[in-house]
C-alpha positions in Angstrom: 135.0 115.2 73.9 131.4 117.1 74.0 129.1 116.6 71.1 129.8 119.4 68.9 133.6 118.6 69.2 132.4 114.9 67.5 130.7 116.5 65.0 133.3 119.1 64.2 135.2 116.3 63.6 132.5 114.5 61.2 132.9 117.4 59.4 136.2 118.2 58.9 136.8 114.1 58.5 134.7 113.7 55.3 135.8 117.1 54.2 139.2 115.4 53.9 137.7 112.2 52.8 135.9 113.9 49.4 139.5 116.1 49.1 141.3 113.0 49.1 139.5 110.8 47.6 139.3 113.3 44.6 142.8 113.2 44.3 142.9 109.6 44.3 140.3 109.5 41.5 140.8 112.2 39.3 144.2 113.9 39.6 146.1 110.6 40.5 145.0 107.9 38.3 147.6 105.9 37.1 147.7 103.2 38.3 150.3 101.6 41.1 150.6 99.2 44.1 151.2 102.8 46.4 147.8 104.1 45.3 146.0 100.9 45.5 147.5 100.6 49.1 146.4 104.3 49.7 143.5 103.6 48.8 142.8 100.6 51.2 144.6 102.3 53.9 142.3 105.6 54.0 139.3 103.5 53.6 140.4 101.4 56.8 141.5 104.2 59.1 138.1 106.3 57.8 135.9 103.4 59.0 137.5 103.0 62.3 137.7 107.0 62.8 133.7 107.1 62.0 133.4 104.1 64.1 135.1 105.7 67.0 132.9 108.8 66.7 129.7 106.9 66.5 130.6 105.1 70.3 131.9 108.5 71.5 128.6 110.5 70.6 126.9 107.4 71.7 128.6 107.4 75.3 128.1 110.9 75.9 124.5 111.2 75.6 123.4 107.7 76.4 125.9 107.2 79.3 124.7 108.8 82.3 125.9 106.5 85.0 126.5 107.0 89.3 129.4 104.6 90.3 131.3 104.5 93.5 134.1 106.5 92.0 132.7 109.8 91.1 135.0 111.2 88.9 134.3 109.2 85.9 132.7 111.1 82.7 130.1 108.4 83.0 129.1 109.8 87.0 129.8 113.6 85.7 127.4 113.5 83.5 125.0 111.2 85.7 125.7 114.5 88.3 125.0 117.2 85.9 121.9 115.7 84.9 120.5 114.6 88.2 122.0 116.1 91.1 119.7 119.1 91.4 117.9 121.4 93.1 120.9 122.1 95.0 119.8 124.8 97.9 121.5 128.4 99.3 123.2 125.4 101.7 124.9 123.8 99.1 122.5 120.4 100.1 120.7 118.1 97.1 117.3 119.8 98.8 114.7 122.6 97.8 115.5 126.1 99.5 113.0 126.3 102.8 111.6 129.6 103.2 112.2 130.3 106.9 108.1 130.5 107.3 107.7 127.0 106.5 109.7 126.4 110.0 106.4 127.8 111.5 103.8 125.8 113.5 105.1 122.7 112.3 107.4 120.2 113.6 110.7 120.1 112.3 112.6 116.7 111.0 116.2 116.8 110.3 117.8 113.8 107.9 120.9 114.2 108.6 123.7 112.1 106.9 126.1 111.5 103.8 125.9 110.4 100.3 122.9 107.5 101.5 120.8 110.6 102.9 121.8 113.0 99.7 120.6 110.4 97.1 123.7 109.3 95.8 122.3 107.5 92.3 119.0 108.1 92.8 117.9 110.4 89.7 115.0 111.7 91.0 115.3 113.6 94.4 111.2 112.4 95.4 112.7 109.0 95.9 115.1 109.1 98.9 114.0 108.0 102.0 113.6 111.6 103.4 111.3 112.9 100.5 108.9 109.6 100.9 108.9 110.6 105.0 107.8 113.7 104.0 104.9 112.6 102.3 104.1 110.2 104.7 103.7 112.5 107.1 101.9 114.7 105.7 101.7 119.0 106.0 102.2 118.4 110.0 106.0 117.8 109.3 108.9 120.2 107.5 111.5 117.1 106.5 114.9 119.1 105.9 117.4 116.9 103.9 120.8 118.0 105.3 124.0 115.7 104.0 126.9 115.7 101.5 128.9 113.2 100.0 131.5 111.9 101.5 130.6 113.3 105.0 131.6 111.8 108.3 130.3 112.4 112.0 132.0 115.2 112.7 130.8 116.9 109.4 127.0 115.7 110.3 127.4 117.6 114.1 128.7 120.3 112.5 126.0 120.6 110.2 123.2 120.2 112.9 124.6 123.1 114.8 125.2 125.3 111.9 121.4 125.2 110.2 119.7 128.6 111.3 116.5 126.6 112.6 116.8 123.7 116.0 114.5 120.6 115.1 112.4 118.8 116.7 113.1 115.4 115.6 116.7 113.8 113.9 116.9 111.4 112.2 120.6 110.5 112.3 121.5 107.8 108.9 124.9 106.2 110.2 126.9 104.1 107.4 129.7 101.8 108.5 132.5 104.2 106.8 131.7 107.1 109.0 134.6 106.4 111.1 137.1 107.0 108.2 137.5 110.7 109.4 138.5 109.3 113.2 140.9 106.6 111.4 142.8 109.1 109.1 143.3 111.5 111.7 145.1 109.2 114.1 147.5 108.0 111.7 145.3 104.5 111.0 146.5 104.9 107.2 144.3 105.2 104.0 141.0 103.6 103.0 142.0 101.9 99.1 142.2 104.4 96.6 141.1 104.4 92.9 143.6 105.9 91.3 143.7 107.1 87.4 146.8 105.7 84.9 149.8 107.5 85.2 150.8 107.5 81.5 150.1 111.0 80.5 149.0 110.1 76.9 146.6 107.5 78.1 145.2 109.9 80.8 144.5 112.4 78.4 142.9 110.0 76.6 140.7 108.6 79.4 140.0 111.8 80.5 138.7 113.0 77.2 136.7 110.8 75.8 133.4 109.2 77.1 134.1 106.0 75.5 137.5 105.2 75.9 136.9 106.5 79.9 133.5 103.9 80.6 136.0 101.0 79.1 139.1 102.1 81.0 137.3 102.1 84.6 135.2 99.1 84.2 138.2 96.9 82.9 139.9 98.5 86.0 137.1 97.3 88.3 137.6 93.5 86.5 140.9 93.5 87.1 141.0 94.6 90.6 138.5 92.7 91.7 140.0 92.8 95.1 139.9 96.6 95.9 136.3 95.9 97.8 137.8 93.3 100.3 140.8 95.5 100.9 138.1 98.5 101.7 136.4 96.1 103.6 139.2 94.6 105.6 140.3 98.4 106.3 136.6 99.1 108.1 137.0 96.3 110.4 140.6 97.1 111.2 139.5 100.7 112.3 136.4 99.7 114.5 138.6 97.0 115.9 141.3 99.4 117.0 140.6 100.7 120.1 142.1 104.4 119.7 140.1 104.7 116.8 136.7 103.3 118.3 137.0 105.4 121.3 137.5 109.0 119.4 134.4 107.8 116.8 132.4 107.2 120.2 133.5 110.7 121.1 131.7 112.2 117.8 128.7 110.2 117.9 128.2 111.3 121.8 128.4 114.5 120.9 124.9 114.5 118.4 124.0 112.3 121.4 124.3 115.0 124.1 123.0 117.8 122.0 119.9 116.5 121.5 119.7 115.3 124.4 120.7 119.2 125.9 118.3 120.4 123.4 115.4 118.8 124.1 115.6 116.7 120.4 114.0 113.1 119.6 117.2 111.3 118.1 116.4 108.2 116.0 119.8 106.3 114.2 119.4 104.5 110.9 122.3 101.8 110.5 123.4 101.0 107.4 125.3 98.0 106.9 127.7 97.1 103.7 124.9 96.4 100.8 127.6 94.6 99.2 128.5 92.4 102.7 125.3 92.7 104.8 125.9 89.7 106.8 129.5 90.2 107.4 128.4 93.9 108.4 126.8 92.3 111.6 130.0 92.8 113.8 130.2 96.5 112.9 126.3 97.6 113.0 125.7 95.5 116.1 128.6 97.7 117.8 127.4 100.7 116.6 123.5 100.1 117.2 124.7 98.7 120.9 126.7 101.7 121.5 123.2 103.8 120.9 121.5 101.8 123.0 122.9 102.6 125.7 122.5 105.8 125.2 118.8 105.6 125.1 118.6 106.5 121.7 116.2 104.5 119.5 117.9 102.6 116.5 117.2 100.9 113.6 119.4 98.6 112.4 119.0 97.6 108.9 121.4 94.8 108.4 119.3 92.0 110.3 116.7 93.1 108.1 118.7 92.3 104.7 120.8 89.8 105.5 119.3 87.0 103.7 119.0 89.4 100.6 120.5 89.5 97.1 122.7 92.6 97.2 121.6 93.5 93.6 118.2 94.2 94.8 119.3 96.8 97.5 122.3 98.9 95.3 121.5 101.3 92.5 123.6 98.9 90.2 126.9 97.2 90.3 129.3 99.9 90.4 127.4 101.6 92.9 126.6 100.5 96.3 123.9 103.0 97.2 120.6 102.1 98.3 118.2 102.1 95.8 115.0 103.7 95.1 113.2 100.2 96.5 115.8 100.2 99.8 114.8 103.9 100.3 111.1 103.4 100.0 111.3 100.6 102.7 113.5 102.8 105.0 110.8 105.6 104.8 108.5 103.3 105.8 110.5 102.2 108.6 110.8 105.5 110.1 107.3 106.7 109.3 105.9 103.7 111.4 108.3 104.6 114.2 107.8 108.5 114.3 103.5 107.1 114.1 104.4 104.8 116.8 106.1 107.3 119.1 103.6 110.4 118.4 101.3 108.2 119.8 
């Protein structure tokens, strides 16, 4: 329900109010138990109508909120507000003219909702944007990821943009091997899924109010859905099949930098939620760049000892926040120093 549909309804409720309420008053006025009880009635159901429409006006313009699902009115309207410039490429990024690709040297972020900002209002505070001004006029930092992207998506990417870098920066997060997993038959990661009552969903899908309380009494009372996310990560790096086709993707970024002439630099991300029991998975995947001779930097031994609620935008969303992407900038800008030296 937008605004102007609340206050239509304003309207047209007191309209009927005064209408009825002069009846009440002045063309019915003898008095009886029926329009006592009318009375009493249309004064109740008036309040809680007005009440209603003060929380819905309320939670569409005050509620602008990312969560992990995405398709709540709450993270709609968090999107519409926030999730802008959006380029010719469809990325969260300004549009490059192609002479800023000149006499400078070319950085490529390359990665999926962590690299495109997911909760982060303000574009300037991802990781990427703070490299670029770290580094100064020397370096063109090109933000290239979507939500939801996986490895394959990410290669594709790469070979798709119209200019070749000099430098990628790679930002690998533990569900990048969903893709692999679906595809051979591993099953399906948890899913969210909306009520199935039709009445209620058109109710939740409707109104602002009704939709934040809905979701996060859903969340309450599934308090389980993270482990079972969780427990369906580690079951897909620890199936063999699966590893080797992910290790398949990840070679090939690997081998076309490597054919290209490309410095390649991996960003782990661990589970901001589960850092320390993300060891067995980033330690695999930092291990398997290793020996590739491709530098890494794996964040979870880093944040292990950390309270989680100081690392995720907030507690329905598990993205890193504006603090975790000012410390990775700073991460990579001392390592792209160190090796320009």
């Amino acid at each position: 329900m937008r605004p102007l549909n609340v206050l239509t309804c304003v309207v047209l409720l007191t309209a009927f109010l005064l209408i009825w309420s002069y009846i009440l008053r002045s063309l019915w006025t003898r008095t009886s138990k029926v329009r006592s009880l009318l009375m009493k009635t249309s004064l109740l159901v008036a309040t809680l109508i007005y009440l209603f429409l003060a929380l819905e006006l309320l939670f569409f313009s005050g509620f602008a909120v990312s969560d992990q699902f995405g398709f709540t009115l709450a993270a709609q309207r968090w999107n519409a507000k926030y999730w802008r410039p959006v380029n010719s490429s469809g990325y969260r990024d300004v549009e490059h003219d192609p002479t800023e690709f000149n006499n400078r040297s070319v950085l490529f972020v390359v990665g999926d909702s962590f690299v495109a900002g997911h909760g982060i209002p303000h574009q300037e505070d991802r990781f990427s944007n703070i490299l670029q001004r770290n580094l100064g006029g020397q370096y063109l930092v090109v933000n290239i990821a979507m939500n939801g992207w996986d490895t394959a998506d990410e290669y594709r990417a790469i070979l798709s943009y119209p200019h070749k870098p000099q430098k990628i920066i790679l930002s690998y997060y533990i569900n990048d091997i969903l893709g692999v997993a679906q595809k051979l038959g591993h099953g399906s990661p948890i899913r969210v899924e909306p009520p199935r009552n039709k009445a209620l969903r058109y109710i939740i899908d409707h109104s602002y109010f009704f939709n934040f309380v809905y979701w996060r009494l859903y969340v309450f009372h599934n308090k389980d859905l993270g482990a079972k996310y969780w427990e369906y990560l580690k079951s897909s790096y620890s199936d063999p099949n699966v590893w080797e086709a992910h290790q398949k993707d990840l070679l090939k970024v690997v081998k076309y930098t490597q054919d290209q002439g490309i410095d390649l630099t991996v960003v782990v991300f661990p589970n901001l939620r589960e850092v320390r029991g993300s060891a067995v998975i980033t330690s695999k995947v930092a291990e398997f760049f290793r020996t590739q001779n491709v530098p890494v930097i794996n964040l979870e031994p880093l944040m292990e000892d950390r309270d989680p609620m100081s690392l995720i935008v907030n507690s329905l969303d598990a993205h890193p926040n504006e603090a975790l992407n000012k410390e990775v900038a700073e991460l990579l800008t001392r390592e792209i120093e160190a090796a320009s030296r």
